[in-house]
Backbone as a printed PyTorch tensor [residue, N CA C, xyz], in Angstrom:
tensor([[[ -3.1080,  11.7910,  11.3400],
         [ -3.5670,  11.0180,  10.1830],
         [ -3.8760,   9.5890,  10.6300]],

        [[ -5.1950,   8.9230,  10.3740],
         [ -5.6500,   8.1740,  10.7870],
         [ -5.4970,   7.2270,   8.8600]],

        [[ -5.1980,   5.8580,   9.0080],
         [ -4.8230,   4.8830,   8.0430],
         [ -5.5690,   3.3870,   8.0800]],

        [[ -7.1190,   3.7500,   7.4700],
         [ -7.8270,   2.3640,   7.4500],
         [ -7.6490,   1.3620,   5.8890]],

        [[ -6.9720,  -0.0290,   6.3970],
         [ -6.4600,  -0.4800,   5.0440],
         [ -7.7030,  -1.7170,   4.7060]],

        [[ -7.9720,  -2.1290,   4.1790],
         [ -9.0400,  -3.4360,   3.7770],
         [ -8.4340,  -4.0990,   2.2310]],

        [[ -8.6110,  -5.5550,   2.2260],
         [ -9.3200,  -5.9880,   1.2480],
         [ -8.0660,  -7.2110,   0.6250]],

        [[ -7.3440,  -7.5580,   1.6250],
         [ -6.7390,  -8.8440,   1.8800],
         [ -7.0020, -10.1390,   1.6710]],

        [[ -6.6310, -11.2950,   1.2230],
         [ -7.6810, -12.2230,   1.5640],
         [ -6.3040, -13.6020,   0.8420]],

        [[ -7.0010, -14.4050,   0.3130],
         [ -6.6130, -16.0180,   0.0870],
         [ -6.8090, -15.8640,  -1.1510]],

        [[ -5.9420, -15.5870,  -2.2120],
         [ -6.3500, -15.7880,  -3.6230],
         [ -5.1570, -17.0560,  -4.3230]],

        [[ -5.5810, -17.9170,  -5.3570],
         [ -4.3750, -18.7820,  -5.9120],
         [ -3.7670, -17.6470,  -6.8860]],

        [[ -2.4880, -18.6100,  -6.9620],
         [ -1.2700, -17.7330,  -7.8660],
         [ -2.3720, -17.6400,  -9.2660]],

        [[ -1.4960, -16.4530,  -9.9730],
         [ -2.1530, -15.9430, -11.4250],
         [ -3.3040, -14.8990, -10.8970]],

        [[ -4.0240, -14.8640,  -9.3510],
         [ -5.1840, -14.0770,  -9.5690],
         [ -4.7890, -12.5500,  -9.1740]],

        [[ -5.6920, -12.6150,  -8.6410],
         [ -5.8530, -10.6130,  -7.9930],
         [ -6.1660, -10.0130,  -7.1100]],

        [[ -5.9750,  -9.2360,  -6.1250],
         [ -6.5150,  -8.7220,  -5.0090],
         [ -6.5320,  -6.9480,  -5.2650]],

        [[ -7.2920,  -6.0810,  -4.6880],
         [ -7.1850,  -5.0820,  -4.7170],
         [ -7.0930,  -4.7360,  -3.3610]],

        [[ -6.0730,  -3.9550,  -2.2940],
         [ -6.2610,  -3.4500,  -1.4070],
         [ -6.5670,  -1.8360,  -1.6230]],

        [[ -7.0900,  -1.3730,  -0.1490],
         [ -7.7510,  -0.2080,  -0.1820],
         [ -7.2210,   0.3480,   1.2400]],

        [[ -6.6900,   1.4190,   0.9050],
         [ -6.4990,   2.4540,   2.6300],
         [ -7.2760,   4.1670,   2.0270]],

        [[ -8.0540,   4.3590,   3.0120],
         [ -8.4470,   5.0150,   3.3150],
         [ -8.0250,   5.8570,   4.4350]],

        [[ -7.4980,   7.5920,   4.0940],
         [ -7.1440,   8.2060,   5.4090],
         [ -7.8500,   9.5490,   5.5510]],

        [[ -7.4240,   9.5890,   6.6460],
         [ -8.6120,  10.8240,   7.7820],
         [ -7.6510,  11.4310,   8.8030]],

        [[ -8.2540,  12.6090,   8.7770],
         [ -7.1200,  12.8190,   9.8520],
         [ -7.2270,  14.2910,   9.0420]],

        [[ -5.9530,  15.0110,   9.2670],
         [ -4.9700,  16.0520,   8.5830],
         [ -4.2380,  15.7980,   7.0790]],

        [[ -5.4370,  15.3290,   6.4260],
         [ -4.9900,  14.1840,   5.2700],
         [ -4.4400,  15.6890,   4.1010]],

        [[ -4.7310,  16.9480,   4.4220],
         [ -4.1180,  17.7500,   4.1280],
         [ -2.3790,  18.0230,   3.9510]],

        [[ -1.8590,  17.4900,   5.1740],
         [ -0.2970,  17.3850,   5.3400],
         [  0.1440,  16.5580,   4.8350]],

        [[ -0.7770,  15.2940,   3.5250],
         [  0.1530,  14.4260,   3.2790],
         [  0.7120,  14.3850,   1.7830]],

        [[  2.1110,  13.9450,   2.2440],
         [  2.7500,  14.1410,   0.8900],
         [  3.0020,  12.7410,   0.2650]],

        [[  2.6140,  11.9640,   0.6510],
         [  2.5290,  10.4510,  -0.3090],
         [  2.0200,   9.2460,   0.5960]],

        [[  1.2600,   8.4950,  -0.3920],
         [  0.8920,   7.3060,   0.5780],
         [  1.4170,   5.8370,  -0.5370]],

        [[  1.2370,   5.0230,   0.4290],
         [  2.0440,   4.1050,  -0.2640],
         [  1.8470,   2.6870,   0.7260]],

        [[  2.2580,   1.2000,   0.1420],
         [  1.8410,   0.1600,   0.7610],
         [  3.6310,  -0.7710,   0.9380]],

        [[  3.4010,  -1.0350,   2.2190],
         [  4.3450,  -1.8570,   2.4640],
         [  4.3740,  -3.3820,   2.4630]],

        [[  5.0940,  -4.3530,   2.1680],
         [  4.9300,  -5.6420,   2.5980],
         [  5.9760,  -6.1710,   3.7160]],

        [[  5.5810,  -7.1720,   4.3100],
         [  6.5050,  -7.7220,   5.8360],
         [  6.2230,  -8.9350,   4.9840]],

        [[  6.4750, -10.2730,   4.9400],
         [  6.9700, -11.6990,   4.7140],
         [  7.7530, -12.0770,   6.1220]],

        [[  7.1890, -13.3710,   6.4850],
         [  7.6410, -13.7200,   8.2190],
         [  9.2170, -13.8690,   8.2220]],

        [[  9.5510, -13.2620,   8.6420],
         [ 11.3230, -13.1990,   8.6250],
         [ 11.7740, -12.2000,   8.1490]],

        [[ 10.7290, -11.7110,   7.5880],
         [ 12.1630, -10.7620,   6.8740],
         [ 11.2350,  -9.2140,   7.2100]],

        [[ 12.4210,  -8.1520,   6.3760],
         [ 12.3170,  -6.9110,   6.9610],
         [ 10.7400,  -6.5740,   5.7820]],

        [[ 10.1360,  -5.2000,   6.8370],
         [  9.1510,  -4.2860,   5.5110],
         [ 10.0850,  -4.0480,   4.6040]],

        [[  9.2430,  -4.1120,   4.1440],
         [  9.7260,  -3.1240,   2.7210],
         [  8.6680,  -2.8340,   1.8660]],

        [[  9.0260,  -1.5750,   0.4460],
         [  8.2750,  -0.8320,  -0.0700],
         [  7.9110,  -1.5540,  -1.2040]],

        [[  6.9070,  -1.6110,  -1.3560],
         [  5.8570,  -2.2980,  -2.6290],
         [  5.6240,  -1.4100,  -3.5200]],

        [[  4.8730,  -0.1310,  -2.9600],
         [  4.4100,   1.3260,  -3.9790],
         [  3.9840,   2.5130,  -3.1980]],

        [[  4.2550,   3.3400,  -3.7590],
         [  4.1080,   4.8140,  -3.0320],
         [  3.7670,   5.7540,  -4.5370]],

        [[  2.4990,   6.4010,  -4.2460],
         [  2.4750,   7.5020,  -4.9080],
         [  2.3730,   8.8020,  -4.2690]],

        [[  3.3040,   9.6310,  -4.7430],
         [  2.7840,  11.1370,  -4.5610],
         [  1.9320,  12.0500,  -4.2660]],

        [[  1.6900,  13.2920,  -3.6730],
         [  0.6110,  14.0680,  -3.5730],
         [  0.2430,  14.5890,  -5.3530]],

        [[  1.8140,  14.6760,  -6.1160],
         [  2.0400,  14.8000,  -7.1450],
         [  1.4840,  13.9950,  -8.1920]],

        [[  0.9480,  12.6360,  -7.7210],
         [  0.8690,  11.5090,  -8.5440],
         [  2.0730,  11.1960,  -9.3770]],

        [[  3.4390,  11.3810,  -8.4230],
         [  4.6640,  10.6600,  -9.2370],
         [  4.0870,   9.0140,  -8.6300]],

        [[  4.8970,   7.6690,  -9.2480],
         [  4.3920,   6.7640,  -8.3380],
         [  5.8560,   6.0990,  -8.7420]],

        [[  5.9230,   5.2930,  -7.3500],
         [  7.6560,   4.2150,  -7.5330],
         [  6.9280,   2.8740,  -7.6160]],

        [[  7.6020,   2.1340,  -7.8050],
         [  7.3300,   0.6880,  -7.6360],
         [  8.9820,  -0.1570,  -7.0950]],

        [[  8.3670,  -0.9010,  -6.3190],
         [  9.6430,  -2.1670,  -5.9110],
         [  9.9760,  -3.1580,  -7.1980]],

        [[ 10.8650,  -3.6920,  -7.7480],
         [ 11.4000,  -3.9260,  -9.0080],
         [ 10.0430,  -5.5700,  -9.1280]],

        [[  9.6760,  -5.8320,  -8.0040],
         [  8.8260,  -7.1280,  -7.9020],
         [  7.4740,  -6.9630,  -8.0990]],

        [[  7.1100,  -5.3120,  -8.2100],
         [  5.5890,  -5.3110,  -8.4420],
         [  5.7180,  -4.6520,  -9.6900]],

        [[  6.5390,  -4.3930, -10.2680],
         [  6.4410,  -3.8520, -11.3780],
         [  6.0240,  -4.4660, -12.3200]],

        [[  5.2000,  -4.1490, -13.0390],
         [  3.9360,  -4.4510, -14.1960],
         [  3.4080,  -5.2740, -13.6700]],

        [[  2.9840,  -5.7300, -12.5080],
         [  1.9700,  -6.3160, -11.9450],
         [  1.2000,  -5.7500, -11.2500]],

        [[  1.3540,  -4.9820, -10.2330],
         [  0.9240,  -3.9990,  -9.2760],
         [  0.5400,  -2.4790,  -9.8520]],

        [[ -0.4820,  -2.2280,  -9.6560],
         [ -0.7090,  -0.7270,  -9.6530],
         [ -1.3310,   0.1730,  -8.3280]],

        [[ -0.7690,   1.3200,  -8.2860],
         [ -1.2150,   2.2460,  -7.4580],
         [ -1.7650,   3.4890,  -7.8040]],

        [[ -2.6710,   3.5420,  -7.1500],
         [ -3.4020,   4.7960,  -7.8150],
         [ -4.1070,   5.2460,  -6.4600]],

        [[ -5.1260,   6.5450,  -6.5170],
         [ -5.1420,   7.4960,  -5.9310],
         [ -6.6760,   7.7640,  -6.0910]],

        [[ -7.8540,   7.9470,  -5.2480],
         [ -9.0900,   8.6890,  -5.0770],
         [ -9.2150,  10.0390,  -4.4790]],

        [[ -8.6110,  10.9240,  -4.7850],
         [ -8.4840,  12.2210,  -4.4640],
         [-10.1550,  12.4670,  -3.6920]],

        [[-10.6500,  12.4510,  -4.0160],
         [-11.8430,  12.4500,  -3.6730],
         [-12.4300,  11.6580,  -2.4260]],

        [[-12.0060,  10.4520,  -2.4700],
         [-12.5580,   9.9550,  -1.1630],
         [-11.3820,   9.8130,  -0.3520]],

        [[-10.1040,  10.0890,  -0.6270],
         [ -9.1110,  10.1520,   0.0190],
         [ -8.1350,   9.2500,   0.3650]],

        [[ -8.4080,   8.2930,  -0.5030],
         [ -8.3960,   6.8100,  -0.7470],
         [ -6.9740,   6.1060,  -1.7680]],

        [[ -6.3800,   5.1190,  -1.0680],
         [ -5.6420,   4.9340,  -2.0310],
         [ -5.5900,   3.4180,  -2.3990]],

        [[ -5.4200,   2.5430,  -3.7370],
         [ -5.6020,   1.2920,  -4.0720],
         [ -4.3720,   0.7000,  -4.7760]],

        [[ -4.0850,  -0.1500,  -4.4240],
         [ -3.3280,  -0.9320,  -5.0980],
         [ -3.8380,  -2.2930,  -6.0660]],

        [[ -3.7300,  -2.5950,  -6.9010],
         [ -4.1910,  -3.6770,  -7.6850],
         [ -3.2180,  -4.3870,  -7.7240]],

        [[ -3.3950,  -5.8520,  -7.3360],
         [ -2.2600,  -6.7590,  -7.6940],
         [ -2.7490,  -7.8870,  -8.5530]],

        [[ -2.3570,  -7.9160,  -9.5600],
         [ -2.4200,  -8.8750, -10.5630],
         [ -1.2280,  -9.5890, -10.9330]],

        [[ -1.4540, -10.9640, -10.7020],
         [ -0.7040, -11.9680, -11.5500],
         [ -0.1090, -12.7810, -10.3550]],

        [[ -0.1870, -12.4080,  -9.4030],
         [  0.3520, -12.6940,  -7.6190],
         [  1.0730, -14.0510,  -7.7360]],

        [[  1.8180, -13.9620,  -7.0890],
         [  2.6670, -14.8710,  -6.9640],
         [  2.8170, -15.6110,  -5.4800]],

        [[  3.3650, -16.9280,  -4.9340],
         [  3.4930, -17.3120,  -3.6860],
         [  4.1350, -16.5950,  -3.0220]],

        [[  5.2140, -15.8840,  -3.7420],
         [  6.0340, -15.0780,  -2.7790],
         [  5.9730, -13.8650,  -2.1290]],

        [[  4.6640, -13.2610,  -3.0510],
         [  3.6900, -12.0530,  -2.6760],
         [  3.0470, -12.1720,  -1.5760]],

        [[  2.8480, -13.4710,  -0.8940],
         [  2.3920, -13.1550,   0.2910],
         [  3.4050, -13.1520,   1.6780]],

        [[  2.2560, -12.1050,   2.2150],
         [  3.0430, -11.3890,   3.5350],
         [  1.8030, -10.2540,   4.1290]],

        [[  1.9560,  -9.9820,   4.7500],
         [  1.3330,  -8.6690,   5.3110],
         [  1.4730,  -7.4090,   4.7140]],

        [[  0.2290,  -6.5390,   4.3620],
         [  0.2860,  -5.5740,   3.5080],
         [ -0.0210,  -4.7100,   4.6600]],

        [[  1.0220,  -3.2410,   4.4620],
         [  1.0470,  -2.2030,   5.2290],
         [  0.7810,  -0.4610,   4.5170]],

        [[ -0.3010,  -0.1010,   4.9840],
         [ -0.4870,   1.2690,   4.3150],
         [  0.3560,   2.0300,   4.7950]],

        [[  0.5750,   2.9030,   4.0430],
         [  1.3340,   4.5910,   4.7980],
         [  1.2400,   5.7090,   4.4750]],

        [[  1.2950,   6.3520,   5.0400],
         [  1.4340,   7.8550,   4.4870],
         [  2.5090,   8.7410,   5.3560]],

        [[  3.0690,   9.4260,   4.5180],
         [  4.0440,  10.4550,   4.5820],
         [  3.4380,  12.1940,   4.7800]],

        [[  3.6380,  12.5480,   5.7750],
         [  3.0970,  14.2470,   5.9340],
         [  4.2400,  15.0800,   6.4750]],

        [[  4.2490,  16.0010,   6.3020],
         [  5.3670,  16.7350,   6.3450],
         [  4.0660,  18.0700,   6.9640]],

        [[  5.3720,  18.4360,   8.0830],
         [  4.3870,  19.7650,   9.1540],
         [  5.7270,  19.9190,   9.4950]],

        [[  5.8740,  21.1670,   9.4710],
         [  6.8990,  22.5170,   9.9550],
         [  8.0620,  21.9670,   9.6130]],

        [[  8.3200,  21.0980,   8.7100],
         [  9.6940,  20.6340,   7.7530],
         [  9.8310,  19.7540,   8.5160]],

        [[  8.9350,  19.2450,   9.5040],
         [  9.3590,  17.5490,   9.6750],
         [  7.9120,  16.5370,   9.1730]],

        [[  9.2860,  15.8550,   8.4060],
         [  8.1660,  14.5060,   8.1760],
         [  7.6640,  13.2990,   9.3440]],

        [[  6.7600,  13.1050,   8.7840],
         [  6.0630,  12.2770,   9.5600],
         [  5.4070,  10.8760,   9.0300]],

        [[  5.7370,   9.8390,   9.9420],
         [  5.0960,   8.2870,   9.0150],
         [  3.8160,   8.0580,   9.5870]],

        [[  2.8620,   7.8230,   8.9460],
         [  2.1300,   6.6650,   9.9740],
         [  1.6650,   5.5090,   8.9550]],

        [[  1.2630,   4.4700,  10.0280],
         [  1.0630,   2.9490,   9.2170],
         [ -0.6880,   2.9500,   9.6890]],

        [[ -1.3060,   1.8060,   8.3740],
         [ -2.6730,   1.4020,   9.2310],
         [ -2.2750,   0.4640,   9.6140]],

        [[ -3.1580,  -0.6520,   9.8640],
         [ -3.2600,  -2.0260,  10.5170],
         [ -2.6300,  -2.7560,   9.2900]],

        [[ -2.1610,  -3.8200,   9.5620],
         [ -1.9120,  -4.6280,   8.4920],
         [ -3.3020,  -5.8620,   7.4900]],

        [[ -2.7010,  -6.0900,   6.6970],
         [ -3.9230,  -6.8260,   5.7660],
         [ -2.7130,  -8.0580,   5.5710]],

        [[ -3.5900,  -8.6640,   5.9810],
         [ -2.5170, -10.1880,   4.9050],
         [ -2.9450, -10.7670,   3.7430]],

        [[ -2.2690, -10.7270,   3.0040],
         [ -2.4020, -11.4310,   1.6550],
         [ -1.6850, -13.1140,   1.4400]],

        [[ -2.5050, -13.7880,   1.0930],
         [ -2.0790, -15.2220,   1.2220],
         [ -2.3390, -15.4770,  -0.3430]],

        [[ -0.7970, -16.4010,  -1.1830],
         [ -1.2590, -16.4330,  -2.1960],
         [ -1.0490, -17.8320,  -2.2860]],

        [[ -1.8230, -19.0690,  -2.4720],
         [ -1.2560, -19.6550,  -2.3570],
         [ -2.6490, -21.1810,  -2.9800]],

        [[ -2.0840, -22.3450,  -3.4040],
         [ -3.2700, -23.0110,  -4.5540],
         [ -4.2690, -23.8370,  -3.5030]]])
């Protein structure tokens, strides 16, 4: 599984960014994709993950701000962030989860940075 992410950039607090990962590969084996954030110092961690199911989680900090959703079709997955905050920025990390012969499997794309800041 191959994980191309885009659409990062410099927005001031209150606005919006939409990122985008796109995957290829064995995109068949995957059982959820989802976006991580890094902030300099500190550990990843999980922002949003949806399902093959379209269950979707959220981190208690993107909640009702952030959405994740799903292009079944182009294979594609987006996050919308609205209302962004300074502390929202960090490096945004795609993923996906596949599972082959009962082992799971991670992979990451490249990172996107998001800068939120006036």
């Amino acid at each position: 599984v191959q994980l191309q992410a885009s659409g990062g950039g410099l927005v001031q607090p209150g606005g919006s960014l939409r990122l985008s990962c796109a995957a290829s590969g064995t995109i068949s084996s995957i059982t959820a994709m989802g976006w991580y954030c890094q902030a300099p110092g500190k550990q990843r961690e999980l922002v949003a993950r949806i399902t093959s199911g379209g269950n979707r989680i959220y981190a208690d900090s993107a909640k009702g701000r952030f959405t994740i959703s799903r292009d079944n079709a182009e294979n594609t997955v987006l996050l919308q962030m609205n209302s962004l905050k300074p502390e929202d920025t960090a490096v945004y990390y795609c993923n996906a989860k596949s599972l082959v012969g009962g082992r799971q499997n991670d992979y990451w794309g490249q990172g996107t940075l998001v800068t939120v800041s006036s």
